[in-house]
TIROTI-511120 format. One record per atom (N, C-alpha, C, CB): residue number from 1; z, x, y. Coordinates in steps of 0.02 Angstrom, whole numbers, always signed. Atoms other than C-alpha are relative to their C-alpha. Glycine has a CB too. Example, Ala and Ser with C-alpha at 12.3 -4.5 7.8 and 13.67 -1.06 7.14 Angstrom:
REM TIROTI-511120
{1,{+0,+45,-59}}
{1,{+390,+615,-225}}
{1,{+0,+45,+60}}
{1,{+62,-50,+1}}
{2,{-3,-42,-59}}
{2,{+357,+684,-53}}
{2,{+37,-39,+55}}
{2,{-71,+20,+23}}
REM end
This chain:
REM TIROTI-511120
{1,{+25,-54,+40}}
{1,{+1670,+978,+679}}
{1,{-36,-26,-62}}
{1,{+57,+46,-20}}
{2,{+40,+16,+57}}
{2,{+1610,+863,+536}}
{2,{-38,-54,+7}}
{2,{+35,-8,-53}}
{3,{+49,+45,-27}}
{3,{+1490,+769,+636}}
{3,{-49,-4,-24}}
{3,{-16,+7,+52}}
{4,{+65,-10,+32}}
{4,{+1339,+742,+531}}
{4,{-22,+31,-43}}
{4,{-32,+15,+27}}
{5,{-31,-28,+71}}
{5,{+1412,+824,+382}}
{5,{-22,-33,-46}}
{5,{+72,+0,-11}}
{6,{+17,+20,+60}}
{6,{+1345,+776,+223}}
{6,{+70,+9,-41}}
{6,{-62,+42,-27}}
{7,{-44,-15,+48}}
{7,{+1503,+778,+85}}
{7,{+17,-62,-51}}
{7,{+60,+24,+35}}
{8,{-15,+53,+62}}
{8,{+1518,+686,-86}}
{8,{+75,+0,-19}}
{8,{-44,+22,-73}}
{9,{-92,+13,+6}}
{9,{+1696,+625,-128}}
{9,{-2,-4,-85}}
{9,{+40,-96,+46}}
{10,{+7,+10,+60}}
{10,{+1712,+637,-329}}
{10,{+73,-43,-22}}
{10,{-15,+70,-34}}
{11,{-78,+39,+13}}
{11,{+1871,+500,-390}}
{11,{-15,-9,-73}}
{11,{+20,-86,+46}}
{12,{-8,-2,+67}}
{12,{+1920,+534,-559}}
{12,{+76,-66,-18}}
{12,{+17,+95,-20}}
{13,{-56,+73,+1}}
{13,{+2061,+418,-647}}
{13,{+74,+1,-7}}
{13,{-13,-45,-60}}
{14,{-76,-12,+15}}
{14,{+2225,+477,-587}}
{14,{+34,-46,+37}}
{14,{+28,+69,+18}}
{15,{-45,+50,-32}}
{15,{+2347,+358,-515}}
{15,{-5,+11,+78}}
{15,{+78,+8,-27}}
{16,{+7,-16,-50}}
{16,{+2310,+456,-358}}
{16,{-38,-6,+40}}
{16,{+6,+33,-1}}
{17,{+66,+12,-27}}
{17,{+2153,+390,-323}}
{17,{+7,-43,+50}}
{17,{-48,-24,-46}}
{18,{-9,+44,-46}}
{18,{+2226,+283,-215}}
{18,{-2,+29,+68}}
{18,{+57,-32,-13}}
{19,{-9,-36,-67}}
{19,{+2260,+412,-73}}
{19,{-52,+33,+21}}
{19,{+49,+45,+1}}
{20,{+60,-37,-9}}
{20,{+2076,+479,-96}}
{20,{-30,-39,+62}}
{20,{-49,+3,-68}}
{21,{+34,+55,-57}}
{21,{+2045,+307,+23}}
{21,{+16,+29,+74}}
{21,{+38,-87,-7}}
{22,{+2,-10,-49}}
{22,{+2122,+373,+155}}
{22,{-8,+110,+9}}
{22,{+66,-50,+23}}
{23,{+63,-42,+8}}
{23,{+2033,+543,+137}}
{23,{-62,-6,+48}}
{23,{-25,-14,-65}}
{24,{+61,+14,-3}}
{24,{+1887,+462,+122}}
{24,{-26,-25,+108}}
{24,{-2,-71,-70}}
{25,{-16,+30,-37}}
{25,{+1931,+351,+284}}
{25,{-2,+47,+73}}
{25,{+57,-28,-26}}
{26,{-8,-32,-50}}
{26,{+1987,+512,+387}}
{26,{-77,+62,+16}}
{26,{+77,+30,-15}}
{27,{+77,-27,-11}}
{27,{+1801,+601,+343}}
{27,{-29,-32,+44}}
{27,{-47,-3,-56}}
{28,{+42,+42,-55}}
{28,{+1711,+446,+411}}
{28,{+14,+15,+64}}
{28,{+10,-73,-3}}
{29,{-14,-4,-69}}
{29,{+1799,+424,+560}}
{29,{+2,+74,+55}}
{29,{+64,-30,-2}}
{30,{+20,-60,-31}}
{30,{+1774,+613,+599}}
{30,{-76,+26,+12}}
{30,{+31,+44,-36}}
{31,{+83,+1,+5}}
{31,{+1575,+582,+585}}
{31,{-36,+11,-41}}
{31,{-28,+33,+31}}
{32,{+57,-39,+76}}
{32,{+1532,+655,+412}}
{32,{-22,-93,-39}}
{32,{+79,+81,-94}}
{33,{+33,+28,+55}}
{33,{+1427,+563,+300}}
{33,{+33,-6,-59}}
{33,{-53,+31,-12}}
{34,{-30,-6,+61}}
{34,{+1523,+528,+145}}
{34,{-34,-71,-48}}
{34,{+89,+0,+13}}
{35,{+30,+23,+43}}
{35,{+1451,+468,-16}}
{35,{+65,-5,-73}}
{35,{-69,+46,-4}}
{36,{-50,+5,+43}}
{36,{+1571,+425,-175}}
{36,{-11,-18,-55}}
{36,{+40,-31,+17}}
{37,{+17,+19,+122}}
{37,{+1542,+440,-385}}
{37,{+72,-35,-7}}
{37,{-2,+113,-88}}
{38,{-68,+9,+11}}
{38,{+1690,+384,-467}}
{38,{-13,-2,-84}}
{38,{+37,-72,+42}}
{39,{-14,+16,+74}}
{39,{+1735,+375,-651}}
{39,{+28,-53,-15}}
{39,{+36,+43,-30}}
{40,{-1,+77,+13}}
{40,{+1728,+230,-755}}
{40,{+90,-21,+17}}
{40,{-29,-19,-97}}
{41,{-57,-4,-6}}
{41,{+1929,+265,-755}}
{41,{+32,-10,+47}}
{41,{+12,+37,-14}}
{42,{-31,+24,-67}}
{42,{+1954,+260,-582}}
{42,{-31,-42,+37}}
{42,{+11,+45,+43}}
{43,{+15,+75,-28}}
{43,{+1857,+99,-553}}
{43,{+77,-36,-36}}
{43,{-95,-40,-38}}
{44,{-46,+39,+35}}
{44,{+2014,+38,-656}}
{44,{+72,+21,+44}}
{44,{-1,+18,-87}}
{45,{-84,-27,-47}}
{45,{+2128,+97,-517}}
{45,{+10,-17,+62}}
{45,{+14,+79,+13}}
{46,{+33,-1,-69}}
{46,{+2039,+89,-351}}
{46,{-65,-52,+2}}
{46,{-24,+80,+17}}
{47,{+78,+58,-6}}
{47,{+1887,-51,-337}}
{47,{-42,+43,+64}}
{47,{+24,-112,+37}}
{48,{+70,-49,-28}}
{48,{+1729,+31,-285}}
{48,{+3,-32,+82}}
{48,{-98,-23,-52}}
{49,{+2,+40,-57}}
{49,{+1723,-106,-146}}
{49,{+44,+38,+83}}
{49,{+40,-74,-33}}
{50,{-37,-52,-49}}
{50,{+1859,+1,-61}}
{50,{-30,+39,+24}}
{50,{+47,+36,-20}}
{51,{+33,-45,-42}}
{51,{+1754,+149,-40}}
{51,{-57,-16,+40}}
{51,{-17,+46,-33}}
{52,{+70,+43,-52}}
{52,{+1598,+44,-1}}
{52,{+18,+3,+51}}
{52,{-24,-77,-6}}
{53,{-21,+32,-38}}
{53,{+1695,-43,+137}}
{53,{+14,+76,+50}}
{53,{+57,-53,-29}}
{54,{-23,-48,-24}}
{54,{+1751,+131,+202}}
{54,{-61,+60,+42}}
{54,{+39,+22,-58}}
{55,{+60,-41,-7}}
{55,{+1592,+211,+188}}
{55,{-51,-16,+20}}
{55,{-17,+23,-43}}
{56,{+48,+42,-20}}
{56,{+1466,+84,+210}}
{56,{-69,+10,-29}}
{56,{-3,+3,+66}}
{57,{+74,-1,+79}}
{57,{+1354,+154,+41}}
{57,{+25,-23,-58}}
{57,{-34,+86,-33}}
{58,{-19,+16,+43}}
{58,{+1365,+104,-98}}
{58,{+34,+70,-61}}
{58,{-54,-44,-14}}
{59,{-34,-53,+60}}
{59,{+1467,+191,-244}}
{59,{-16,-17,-63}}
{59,{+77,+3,-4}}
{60,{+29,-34,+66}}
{60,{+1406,+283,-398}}
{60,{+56,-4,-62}}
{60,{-19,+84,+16}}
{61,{-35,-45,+58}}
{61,{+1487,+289,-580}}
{61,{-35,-22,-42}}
{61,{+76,-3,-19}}
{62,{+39,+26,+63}}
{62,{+1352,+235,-694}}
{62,{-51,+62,-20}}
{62,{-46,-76,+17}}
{63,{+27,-52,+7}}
{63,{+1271,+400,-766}}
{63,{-95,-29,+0}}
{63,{+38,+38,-69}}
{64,{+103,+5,+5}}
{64,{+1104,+308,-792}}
{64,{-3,-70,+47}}
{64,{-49,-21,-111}}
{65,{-11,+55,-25}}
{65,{+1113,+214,-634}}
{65,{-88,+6,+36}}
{65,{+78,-3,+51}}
{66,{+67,+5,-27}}
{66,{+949,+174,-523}}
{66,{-32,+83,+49}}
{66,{+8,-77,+55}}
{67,{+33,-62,-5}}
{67,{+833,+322,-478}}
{67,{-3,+40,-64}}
{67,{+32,+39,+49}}
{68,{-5,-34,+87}}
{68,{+779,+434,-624}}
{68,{+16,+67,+8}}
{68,{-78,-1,-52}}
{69,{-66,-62,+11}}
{69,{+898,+579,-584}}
{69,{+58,+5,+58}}
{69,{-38,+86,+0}}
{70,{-56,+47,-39}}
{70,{+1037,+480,-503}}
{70,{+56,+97,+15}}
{70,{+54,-95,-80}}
{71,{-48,-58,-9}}
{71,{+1157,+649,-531}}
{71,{-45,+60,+44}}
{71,{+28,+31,-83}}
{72,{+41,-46,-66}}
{72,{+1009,+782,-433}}
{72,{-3,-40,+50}}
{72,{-79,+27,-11}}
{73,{+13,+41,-77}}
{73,{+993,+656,-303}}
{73,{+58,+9,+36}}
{73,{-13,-86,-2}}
{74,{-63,+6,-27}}
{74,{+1188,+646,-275}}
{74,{-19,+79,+9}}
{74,{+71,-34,-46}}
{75,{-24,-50,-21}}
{75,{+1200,+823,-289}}
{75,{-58,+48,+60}}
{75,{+23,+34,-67}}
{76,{+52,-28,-66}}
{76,{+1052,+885,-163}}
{76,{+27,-40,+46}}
{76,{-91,-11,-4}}
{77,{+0,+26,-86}}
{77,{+1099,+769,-25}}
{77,{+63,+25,+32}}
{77,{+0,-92,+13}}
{78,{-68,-32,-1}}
{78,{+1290,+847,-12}}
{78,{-8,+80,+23}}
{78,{+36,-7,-78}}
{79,{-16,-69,-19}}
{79,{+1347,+1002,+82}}
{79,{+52,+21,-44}}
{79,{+20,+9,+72}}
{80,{-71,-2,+15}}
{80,{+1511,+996,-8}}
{80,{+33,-59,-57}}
{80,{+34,-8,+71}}
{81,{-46,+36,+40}}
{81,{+1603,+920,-148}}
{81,{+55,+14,-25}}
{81,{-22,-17,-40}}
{82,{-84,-28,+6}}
{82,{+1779,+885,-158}}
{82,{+14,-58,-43}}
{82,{+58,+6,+81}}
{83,{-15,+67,+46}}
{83,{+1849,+777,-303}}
{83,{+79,-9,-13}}
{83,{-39,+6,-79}}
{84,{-103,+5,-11}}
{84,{+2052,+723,-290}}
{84,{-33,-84,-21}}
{84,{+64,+20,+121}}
{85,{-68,-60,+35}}
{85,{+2122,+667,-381}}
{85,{-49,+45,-68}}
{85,{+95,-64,-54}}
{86,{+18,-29,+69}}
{86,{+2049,+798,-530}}
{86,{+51,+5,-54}}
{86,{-24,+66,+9}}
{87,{-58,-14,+71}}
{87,{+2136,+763,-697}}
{87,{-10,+52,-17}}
{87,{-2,-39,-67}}
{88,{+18,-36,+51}}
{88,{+2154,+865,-824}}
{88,{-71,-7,-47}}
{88,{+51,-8,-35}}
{89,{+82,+11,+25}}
{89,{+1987,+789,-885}}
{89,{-34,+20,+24}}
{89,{-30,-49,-5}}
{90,{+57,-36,-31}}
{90,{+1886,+849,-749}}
{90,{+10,+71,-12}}
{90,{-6,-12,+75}}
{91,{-36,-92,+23}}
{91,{+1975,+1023,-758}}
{91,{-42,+29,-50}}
{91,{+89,+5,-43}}
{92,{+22,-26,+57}}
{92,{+1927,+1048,-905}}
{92,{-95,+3,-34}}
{92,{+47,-42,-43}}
{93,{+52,+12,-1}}
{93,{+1768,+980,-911}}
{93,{-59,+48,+36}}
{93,{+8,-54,+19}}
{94,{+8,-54,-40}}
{94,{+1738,+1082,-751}}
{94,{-11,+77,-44}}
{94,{+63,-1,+47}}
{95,{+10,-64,+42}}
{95,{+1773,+1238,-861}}
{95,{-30,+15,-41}}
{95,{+34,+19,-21}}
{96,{+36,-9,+60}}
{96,{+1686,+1226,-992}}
{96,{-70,-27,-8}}
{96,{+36,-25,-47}}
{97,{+51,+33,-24}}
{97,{+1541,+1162,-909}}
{97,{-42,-87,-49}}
{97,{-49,+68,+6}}
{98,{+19,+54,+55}}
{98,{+1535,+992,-999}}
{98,{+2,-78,+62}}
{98,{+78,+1,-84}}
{99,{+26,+33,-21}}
{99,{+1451,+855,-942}}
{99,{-3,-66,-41}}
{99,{-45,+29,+15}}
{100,{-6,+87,+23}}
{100,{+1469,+655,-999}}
{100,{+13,-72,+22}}
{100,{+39,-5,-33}}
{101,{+9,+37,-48}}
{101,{+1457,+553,-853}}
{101,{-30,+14,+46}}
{101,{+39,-17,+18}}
{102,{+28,-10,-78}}
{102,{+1392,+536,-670}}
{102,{+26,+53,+14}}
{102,{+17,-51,+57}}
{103,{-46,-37,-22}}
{103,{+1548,+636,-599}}
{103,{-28,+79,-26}}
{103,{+73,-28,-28}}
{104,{-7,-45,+51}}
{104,{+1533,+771,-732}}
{104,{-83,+36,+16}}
{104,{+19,-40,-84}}
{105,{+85,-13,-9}}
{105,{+1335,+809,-717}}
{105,{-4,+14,+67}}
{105,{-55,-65,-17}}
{106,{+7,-15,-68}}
{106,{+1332,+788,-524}}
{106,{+51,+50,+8}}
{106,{+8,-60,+47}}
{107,{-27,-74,-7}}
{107,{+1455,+936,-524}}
{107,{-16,+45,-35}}
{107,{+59,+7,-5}}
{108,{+50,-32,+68}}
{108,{+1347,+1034,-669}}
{108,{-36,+30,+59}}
{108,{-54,-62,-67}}
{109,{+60,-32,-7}}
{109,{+1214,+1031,-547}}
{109,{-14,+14,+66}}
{109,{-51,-34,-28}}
{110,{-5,+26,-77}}
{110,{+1290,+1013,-373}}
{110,{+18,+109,+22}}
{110,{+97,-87,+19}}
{111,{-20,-71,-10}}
{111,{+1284,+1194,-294}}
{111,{+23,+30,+72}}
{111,{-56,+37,-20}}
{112,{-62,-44,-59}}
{112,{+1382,+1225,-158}}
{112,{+64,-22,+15}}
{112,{-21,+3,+75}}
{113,{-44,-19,+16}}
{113,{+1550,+1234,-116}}
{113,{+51,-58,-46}}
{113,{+18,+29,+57}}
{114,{-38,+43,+6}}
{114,{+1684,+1127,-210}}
{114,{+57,-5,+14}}
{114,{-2,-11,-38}}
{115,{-91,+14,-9}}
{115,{+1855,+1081,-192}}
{115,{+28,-42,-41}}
{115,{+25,-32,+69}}
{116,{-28,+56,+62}}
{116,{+1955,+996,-332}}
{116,{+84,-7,+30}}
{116,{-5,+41,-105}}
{117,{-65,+18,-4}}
{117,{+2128,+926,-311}}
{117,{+29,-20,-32}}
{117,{+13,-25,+27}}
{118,{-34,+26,+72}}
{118,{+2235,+917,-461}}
{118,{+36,-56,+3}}
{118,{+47,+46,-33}}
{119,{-86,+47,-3}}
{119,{+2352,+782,-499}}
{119,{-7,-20,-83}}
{119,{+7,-97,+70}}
{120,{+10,-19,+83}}
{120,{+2424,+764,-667}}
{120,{+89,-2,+7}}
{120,{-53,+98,-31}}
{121,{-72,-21,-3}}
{121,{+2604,+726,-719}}
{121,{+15,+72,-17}}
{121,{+41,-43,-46}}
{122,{-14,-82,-19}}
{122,{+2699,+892,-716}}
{122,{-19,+33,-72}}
{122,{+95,+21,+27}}
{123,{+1,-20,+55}}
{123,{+2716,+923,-903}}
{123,{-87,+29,-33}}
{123,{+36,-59,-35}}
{124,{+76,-21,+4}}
{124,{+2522,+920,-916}}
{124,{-32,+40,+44}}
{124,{-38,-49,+0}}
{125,{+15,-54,-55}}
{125,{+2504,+1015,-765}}
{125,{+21,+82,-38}}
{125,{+56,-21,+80}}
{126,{+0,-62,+27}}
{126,{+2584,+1164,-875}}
{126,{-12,-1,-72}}
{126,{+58,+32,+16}}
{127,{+29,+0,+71}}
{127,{+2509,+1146,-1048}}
{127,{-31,+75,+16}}
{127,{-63,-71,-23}}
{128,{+39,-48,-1}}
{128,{+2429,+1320,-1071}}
{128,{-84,-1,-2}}
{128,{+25,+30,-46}}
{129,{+73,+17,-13}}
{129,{+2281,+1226,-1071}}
{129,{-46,-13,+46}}
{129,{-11,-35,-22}}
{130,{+48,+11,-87}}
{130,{+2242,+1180,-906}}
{130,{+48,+42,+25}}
{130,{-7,-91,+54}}
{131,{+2,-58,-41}}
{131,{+2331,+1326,-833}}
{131,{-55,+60,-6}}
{131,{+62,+27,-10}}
{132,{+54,-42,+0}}
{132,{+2188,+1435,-919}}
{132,{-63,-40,+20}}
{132,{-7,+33,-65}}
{133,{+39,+20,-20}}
{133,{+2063,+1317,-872}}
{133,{-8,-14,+103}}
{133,{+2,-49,-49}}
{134,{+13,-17,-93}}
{134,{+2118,+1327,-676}}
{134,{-26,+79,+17}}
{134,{+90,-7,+51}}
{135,{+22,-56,-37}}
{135,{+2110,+1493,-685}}
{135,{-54,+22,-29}}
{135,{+45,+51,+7}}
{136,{+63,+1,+10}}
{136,{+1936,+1497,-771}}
{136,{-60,-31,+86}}
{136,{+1,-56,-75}}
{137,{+38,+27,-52}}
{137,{+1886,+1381,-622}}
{137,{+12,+26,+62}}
{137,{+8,-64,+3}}
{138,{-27,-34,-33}}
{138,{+1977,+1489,-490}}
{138,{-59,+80,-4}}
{138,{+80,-3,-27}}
{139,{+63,-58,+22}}
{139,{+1852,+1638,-574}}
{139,{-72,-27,+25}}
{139,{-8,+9,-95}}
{140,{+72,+5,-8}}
{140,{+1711,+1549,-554}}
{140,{-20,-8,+69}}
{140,{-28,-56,-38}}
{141,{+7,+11,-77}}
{141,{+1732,+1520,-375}}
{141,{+8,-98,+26}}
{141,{-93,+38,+21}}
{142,{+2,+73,-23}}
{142,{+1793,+1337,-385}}
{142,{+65,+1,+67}}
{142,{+21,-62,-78}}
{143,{-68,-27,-39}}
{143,{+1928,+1314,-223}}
{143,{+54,-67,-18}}
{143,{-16,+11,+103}}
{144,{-69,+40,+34}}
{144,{+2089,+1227,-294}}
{144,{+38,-6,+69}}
{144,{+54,+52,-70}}
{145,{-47,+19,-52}}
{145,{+2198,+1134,-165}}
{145,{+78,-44,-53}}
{145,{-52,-62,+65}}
{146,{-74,+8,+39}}
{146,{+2392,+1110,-250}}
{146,{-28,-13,-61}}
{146,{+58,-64,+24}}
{147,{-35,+54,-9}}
{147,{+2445,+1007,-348}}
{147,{+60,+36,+29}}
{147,{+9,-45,-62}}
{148,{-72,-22,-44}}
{148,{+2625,+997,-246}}
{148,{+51,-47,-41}}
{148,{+1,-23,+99}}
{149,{-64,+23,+36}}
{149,{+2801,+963,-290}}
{149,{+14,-60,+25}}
{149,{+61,+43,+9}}
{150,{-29,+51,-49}}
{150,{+2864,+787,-274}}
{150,{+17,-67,-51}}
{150,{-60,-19,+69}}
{151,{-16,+59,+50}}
{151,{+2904,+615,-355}}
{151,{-80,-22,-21}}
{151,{+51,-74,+42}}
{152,{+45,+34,+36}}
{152,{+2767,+565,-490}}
{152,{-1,-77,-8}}
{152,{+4,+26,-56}}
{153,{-9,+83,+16}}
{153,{+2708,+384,-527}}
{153,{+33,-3,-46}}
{153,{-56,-44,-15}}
{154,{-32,+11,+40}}
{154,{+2782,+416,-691}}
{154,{+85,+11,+3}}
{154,{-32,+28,-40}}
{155,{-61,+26,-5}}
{155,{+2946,+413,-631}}
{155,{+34,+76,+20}}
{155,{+27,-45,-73}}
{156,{-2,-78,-8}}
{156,{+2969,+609,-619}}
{156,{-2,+33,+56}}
{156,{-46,+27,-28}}
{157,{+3,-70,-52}}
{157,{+3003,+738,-505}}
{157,{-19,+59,-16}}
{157,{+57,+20,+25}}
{158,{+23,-72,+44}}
{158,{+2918,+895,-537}}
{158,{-87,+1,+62}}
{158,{-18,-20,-131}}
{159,{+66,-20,-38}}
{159,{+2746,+966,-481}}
{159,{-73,-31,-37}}
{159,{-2,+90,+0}}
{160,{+71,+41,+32}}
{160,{+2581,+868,-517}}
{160,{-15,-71,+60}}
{160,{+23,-41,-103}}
{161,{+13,+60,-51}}
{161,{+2574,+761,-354}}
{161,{-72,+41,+17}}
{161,{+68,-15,+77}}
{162,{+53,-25,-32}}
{162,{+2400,+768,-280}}
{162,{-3,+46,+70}}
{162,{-33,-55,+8}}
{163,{-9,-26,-62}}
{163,{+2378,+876,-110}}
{163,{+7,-61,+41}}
{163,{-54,+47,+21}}
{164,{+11,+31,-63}}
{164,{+2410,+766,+42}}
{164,{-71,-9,+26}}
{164,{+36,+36,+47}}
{165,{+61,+30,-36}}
{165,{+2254,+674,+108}}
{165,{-11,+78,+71}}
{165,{+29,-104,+39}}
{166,{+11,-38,-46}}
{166,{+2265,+781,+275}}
{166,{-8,+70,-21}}
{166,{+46,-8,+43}}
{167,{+11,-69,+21}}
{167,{+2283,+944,+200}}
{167,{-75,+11,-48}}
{167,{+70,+22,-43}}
{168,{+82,+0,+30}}
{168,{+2111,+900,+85}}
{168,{-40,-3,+58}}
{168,{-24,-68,-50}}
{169,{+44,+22,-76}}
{169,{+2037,+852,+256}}
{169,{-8,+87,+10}}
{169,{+59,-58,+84}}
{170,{-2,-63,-36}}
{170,{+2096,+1027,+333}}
{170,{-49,+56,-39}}
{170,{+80,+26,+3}}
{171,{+43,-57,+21}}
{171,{+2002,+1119,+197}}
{171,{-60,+18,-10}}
{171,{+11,+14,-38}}
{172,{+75,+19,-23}}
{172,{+1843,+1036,+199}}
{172,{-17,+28,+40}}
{172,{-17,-56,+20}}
{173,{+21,-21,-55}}
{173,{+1845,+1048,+382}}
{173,{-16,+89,-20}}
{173,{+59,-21,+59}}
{174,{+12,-74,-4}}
{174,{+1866,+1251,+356}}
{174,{-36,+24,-42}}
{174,{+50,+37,-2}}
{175,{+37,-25,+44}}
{175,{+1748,+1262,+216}}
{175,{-52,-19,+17}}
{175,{+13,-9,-57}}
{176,{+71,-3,-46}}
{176,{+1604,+1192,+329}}
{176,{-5,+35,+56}}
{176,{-21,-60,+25}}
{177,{+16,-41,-67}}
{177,{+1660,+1278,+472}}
{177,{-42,+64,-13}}
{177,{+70,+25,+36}}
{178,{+27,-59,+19}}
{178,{+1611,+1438,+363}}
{178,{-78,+0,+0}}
{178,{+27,+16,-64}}
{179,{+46,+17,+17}}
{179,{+1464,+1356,+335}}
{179,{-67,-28,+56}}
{179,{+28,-38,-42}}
{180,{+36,+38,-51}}
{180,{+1290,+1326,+446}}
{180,{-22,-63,-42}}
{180,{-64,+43,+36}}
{181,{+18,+70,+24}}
{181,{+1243,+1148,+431}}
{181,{-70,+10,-24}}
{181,{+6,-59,+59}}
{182,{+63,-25,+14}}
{182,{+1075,+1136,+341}}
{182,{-63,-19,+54}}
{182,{-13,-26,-70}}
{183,{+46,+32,-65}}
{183,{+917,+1107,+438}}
{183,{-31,-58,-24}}
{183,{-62,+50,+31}}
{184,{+30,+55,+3}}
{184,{+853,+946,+457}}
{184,{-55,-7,-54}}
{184,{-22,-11,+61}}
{185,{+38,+13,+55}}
{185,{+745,+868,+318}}
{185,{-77,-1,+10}}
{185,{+22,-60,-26}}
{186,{+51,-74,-41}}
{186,{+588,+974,+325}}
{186,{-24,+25,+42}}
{186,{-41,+14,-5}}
{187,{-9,-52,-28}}
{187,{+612,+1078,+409}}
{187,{+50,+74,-45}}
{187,{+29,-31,+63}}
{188,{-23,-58,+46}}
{188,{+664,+1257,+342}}
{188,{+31,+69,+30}}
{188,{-61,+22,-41}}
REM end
């Protein structure tokens, strides 16, 4: 079903970025095209080399990287962008439409559907601050997958684990199924 799928992977810098690989891993091998920004933050977690290796393009997090509108380029070639793990930085960022990197801009200007996947120890998961900023992004028509209950890296049990790799998969898949694929490049 995601044979020839276009979809950008966005990796922000949560400890969770680790499980975005095999994500990333279960797109490919289902036929989509996947492309991958990352934040300077989660090069400090995950080595780009990983997604390269996975993907077989190269990966984005330099806002003023080669081409002279590196963020419209990412975001026109994408059917779909899904970014796990989303801190509380993107969240927010997301909401308030604020822009200060690659990541941040290529979702500014990226227009169709997204999918974010929180992760976030629990305590910051309920700040009143990013509960009104989910549900700002929930308004605007962003589609939120968990976060879920479970043991944190920080040592914690509580809710702020990222969604399960497969279950991000499952929603993609059903958020292109909704979707006709575009038509070939010009053609209209």
């Amino acid at each position: 079903m995601l044979q020839g799928r276009e979809i950008l992977i966005g990796v922000s810098g949560g400890i969770a970025a680790y499980k975005t690989a095999a994500l990333v891993s279960r797109l490919v091998q289902a036929g989509a095209g996947v492309s991958v920004i990352m934040t300077r933050s989660a090069t400090q977690l995950v080595a780009p080399k990983t997604f390269e290796a996975l993907t077989g393009r190269r990966v984005r997090w330099k806002l003023f990287g080669p081409g002279s509108h590196p963020h419209l380029d990412s975001a026109n070639q994408a059917e779909l962008l899904c970014i796990a793990p989303a801190t509380a930085n993107v969240l927010a960022k997301a909401a308030w439409g604020l822009a200060d990197d690659l990541l941040s801009t290529v979702l500014l200007a990226f227009e169709g559907p997204v999918i974010l996947a929180p992760a976030m120890n629990e305590r910051m998961w309920k700040k009143p601050s990013v509960q009104r900023n989910v549900r700002q992004l929930e308004q605007d028509g962003f589609l939120l997958i968990g976060p879920e209950q479970g043991y944190l890296s920080c040592g914690m049990v509580g809710m702020g684990r990222m969604a399960d790799p497969e279950r991000i998969y499952a929603l993609i898949e059903k958020t292109l199924a909704d979707r006709a694929p575009p038509p070939p490049l010009g053609q209209k």
